[in-house]
C-alpha positions as CSV (number, residue, x, y, z in Angstrom):
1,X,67.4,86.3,168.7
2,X,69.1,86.2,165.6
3,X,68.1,89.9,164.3
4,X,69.5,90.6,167.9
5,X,73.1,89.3,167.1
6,X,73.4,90.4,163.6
7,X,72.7,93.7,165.1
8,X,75.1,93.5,168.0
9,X,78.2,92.4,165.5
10,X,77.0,95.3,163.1
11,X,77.4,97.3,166.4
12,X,81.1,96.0,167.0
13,X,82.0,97.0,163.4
14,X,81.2,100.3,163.7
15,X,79.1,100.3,160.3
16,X,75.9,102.8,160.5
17,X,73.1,101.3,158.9
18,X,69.9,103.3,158.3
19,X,66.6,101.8,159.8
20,X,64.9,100.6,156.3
21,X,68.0,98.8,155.3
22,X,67.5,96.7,158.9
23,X,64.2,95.0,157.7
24,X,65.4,94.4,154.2
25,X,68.6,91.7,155.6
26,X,70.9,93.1,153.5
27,X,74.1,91.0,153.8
28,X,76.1,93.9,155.8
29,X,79.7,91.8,155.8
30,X,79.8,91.4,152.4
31,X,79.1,94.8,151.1
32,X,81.7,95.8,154.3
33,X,83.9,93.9,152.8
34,X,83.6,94.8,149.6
35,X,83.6,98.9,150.5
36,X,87.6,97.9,151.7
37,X,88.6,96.5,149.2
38,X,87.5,99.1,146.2
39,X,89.0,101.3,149.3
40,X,92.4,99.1,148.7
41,X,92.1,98.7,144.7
42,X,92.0,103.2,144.6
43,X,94.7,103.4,147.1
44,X,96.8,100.8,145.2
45,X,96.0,102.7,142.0
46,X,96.8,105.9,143.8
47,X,100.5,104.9,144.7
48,X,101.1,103.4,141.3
49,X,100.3,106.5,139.4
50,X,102.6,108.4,141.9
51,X,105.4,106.2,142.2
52,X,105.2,105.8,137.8
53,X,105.3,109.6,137.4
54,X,107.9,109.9,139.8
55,X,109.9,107.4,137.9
56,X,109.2,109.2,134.5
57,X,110.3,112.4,135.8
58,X,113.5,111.0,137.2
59,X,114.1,108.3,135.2
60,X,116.6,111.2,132.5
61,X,118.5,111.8,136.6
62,X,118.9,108.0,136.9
63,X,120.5,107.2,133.9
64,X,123.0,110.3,134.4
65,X,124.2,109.0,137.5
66,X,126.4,106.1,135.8
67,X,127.4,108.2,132.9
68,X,128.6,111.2,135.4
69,X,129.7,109.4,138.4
70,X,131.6,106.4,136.9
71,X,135.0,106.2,135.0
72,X,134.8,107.1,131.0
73,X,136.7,104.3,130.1
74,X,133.1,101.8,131.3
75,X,130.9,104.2,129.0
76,X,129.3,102.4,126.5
77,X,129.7,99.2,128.9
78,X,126.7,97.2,128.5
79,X,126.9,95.9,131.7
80,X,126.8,99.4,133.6
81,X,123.2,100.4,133.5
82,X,122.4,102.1,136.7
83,X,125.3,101.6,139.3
84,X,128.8,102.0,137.7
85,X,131.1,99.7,137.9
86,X,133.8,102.1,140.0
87,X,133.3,105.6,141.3
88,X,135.3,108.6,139.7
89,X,134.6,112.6,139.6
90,X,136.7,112.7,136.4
91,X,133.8,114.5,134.7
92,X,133.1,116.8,137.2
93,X,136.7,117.7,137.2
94,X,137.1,117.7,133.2
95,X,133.8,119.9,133.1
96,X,135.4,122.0,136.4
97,X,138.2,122.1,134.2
98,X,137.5,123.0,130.4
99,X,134.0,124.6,131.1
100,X,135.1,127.4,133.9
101,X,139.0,127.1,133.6
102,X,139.5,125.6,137.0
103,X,138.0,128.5,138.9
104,X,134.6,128.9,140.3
105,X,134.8,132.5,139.0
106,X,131.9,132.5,136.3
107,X,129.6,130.0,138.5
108,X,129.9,133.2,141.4
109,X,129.9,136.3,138.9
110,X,126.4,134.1,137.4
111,X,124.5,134.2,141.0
112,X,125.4,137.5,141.7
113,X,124.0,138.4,138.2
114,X,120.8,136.7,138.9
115,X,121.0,138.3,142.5
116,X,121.0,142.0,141.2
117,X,118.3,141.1,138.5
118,X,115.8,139.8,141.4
119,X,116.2,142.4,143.6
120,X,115.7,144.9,141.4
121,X,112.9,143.3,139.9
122,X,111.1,142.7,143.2
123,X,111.4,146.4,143.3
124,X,110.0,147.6,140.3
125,X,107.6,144.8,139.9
126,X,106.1,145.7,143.6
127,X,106.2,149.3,142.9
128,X,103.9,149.3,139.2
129,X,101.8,146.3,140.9
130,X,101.1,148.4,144.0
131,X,100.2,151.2,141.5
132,X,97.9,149.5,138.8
133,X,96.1,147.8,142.4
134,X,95.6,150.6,145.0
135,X,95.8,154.0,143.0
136,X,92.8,155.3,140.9
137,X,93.7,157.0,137.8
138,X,92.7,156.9,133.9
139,X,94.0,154.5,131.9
140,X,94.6,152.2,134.8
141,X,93.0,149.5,133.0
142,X,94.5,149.9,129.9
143,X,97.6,149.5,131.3
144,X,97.1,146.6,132.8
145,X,95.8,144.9,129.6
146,X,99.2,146.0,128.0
147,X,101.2,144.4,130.8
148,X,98.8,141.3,130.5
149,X,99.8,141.4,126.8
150,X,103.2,141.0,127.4
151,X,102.7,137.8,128.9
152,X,101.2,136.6,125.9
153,X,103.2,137.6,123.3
154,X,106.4,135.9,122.8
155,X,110.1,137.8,123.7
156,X,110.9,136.7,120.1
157,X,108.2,139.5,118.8
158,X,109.7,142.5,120.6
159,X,113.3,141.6,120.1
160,X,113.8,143.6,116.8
161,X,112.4,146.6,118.5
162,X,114.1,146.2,121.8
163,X,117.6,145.0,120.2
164,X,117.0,148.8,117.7
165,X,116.0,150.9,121.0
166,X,119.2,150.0,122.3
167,X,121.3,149.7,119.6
168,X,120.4,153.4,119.0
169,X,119.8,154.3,122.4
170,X,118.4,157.7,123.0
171,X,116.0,159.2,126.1
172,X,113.5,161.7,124.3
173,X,116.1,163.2,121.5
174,X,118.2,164.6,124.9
175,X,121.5,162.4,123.9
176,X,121.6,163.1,120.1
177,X,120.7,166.9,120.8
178,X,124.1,166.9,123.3
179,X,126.1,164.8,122.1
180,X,125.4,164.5,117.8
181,X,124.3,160.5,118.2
182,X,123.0,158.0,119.6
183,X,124.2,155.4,122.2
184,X,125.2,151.8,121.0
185,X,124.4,149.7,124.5
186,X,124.4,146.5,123.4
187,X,127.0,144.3,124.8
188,X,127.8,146.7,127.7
189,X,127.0,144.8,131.4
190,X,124.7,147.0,132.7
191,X,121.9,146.6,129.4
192,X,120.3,144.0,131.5
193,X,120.0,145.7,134.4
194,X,118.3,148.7,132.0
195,X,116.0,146.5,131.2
196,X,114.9,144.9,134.2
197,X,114.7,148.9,135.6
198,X,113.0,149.7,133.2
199,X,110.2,147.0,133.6
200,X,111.5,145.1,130.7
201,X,113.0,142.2,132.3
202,X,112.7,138.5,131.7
203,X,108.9,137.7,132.4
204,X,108.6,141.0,134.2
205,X,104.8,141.5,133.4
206,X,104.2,138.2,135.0
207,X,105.9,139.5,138.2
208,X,104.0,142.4,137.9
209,X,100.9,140.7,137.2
210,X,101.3,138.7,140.8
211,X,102.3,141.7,142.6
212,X,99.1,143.6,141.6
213,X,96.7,140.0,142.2
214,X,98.0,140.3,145.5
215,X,97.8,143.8,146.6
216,X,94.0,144.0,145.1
217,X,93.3,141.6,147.7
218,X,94.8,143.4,150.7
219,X,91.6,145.4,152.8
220,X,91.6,149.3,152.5
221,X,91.6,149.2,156.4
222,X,95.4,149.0,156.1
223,X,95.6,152.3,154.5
224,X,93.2,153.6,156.3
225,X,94.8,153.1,159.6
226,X,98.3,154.7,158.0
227,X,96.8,158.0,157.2
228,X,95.2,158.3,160.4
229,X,98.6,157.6,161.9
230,X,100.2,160.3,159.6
231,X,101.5,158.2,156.7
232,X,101.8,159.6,153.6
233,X,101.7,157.6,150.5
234,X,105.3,156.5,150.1
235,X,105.7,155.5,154.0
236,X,102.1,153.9,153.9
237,X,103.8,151.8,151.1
238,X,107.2,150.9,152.2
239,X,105.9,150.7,155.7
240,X,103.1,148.8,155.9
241,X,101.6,147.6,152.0
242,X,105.6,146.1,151.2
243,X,106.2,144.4,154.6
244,X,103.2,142.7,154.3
245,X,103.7,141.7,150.6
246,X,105.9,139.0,151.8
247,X,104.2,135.7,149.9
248,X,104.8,137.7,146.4
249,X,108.0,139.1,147.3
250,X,109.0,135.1,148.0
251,X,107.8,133.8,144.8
252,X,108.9,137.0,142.4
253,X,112.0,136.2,144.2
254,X,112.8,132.6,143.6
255,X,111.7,132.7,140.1
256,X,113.2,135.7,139.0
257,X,116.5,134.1,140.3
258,X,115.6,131.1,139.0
259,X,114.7,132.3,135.4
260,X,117.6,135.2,135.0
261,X,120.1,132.3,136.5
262,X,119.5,130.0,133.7
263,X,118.7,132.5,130.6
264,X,120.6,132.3,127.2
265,X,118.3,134.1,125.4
266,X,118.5,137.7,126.4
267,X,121.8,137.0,127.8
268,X,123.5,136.3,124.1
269,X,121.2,139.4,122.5
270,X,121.8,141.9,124.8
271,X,125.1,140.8,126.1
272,X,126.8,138.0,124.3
273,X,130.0,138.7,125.6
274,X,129.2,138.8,129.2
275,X,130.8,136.2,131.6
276,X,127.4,134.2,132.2
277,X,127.7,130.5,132.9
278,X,124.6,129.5,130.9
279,X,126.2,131.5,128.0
280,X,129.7,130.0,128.9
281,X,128.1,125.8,128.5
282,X,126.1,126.9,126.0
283,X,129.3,127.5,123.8
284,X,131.5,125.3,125.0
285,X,129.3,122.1,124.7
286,X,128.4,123.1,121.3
287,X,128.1,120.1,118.8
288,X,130.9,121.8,116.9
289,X,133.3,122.1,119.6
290,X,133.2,118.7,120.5
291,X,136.6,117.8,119.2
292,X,138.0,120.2,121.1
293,X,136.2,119.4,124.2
294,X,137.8,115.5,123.5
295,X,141.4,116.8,122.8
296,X,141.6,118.5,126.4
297,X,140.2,115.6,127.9
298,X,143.3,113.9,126.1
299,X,145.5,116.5,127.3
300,X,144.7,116.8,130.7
301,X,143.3,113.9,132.1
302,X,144.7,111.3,129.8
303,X,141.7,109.8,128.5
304,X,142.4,108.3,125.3
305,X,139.2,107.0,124.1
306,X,137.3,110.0,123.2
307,X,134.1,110.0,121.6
308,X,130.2,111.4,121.5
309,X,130.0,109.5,124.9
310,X,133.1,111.6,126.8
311,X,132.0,114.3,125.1
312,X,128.1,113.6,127.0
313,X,129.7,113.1,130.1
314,X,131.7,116.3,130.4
315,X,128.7,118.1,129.2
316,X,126.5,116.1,131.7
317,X,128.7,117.1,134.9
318,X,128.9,120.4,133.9
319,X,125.3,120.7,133.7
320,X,125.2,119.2,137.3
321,X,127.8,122.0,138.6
322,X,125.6,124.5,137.2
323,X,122.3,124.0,138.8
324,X,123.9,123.7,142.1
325,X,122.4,126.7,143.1
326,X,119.2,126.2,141.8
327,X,119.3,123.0,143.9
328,X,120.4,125.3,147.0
329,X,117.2,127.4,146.1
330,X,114.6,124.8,145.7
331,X,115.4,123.2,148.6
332,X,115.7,126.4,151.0
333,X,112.9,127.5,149.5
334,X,110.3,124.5,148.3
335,X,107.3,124.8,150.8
336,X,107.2,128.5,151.1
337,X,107.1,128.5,147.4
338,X,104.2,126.5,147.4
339,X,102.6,127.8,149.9
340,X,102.8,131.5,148.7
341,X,102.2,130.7,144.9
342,X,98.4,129.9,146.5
343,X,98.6,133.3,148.4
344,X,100.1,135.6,145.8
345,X,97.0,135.4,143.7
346,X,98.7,133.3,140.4
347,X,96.1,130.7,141.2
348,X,91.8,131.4,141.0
């Protein structure tokens, strides 16, 4: 009778228990009890690593907020740590201000910049990837090593050479030949769009590097069925191989934005002079213009106590202006992102 009931309330708790384990009178409720709570303990430990990296990445955001978001005469305050005493925007509208001269002009000119970069990118990217995947001819894997290899190697090695190739730009001899020299292009706008046409763009082998993991993948049936149809090669491509490239297309696109948006490196190289935004706070918030940045801040806003910490602030908000539309991106575009990074063939 008592086997009977110590069977019946293993019955009600749902625990399977093999038939040797029945004859030896294991003590079921204890090792039950104990399965839940190394269950708990794990889950506990789970949400504490979360939560404690969530706090580490965040933690640089947190303190901003009462630095960016309260008055400058409380920085400094000891007893302002994470809430400020009183709300004010007077750093976003001294950085509005003495960063981009009271217009939104260079913020716009910056996202179209990054705009025209992506798109043409995408393009050329698609286009060698779709080549290097689905066409046959020699030297196809050596050129795929090379664009592999400029992955790896650092920008700073092929500066010289790049900065020379268009400081004394020339296209096979052709412009000295007609006109007696060469072409200076550096610091004209349209450089950077050169290079990115050229397949020379910021991480452009890494573009085209997903592009071609992606279209390796695709079944033959596809292009198959277009020549049977009467596609030739360029319709088969923009028709049916591009339309369905979609998950690359997503991911070349957010990071090429994302990357060209925020660059200062081939941006003050190639075209230091250019109305960039990241060049633009890059100057401005330089450690040696920080007197200056403090005398406006006296001038137009009538803040007298200027210091490294006004200067911070400023610097601080106008950081915050400018990744506005990175924020816009990430969080139109988050879980696509992810999604396709696993489909684009970056991954395995």
């Amino acid at each position: 009778m008592a086997n009977n009931r110590e069977l019946d309330k293993m019955q009600v708790n749902n625990v399977y228990i093999p038939e040797k384990f029945k004859k030896a009178k294991i003590p079921w409720e204890g090792y039950r009890i104990k399965k839940e709570a190394m269950g708990l303990v794990q889950k506990v430990f789970f949400i504490s690593l979360v939560v404690g990296l969530c706090f580490i990445i965040l933690y640089p955001l947190l303190k901003l907020f009462p630095t960016v978001f309260g008055e400058m005469s409380d920085l400094g305050n000891p007893d302002v740590v994470w809430i400020p005493k009183e709300f004010s925007t007077v750093s976003f509208r001294a950085a509005f201000k003495i960063a981009m001269g009271g217009s939104i002009g260079s913020l716009v000119i910056s996202v179209l910049y990054a705009l025209s970069i992506t798109a043409i990118q995408i393009f050329m990217s698609a286009m060698a990837g779709y080549s290097i995947a689905r066409i046959n001819f020699r030297g196809r894997n050596i050129i795929f090593a090379l664009v592999v290899l400029t992955i790896l190697v650092p920008p700073q090695a092929l500066l010289i050479s790049q900065y020379l190739h268009f400081k004394q730009f020339d296209v096979l001899g052709l412009i000295t030949m007609f006109t007696g020299g060469t072409i200076d292009l550096i610091n004209k706008p349209y450089v950077l769009y050169l290079m990115a046409f050229l397949g020379f763009g910021l991480k452009q082998g890494l573009f085209i590097f997903i592009f071609r993991q992606f279209f390796i993948t695709m079944p033959n049936e596809f292009e198959e069925a277009a020549v049977i149809d009467g596609c030739g090669f360029y319709r088969t491509y923009f028709k049916i191989m591009l339309p369905n490239a979609m998950p690359p297309v997503m991911t070349v696109g957010v990071l090429s934005f994302v990357w060209n948006y925020g660059d200062v490196y081939y941006t003050n190289y190639f075209h230091p002079d250019g109305p960039y935004l990241s060049v633009i706070l890059q100057r401005m918030f330089d450690p040696t213009r920080r007197e200056a940045v403090n005398d406006a801040l006296f001038k137009h806003f009538d803040i007298f106590l200027t210091n490294q910490m006004t200067f911070d602030a400023t610097k601080q908000a106008a950081l915050f202006i400018f990744l506005i539309p990175l924020l816009i991106i990430y969080f139109l575009a988050q879980r696509k992102l992810v999604e396709n990074l696993e489909r684009s063939g970056i991954v395995g």
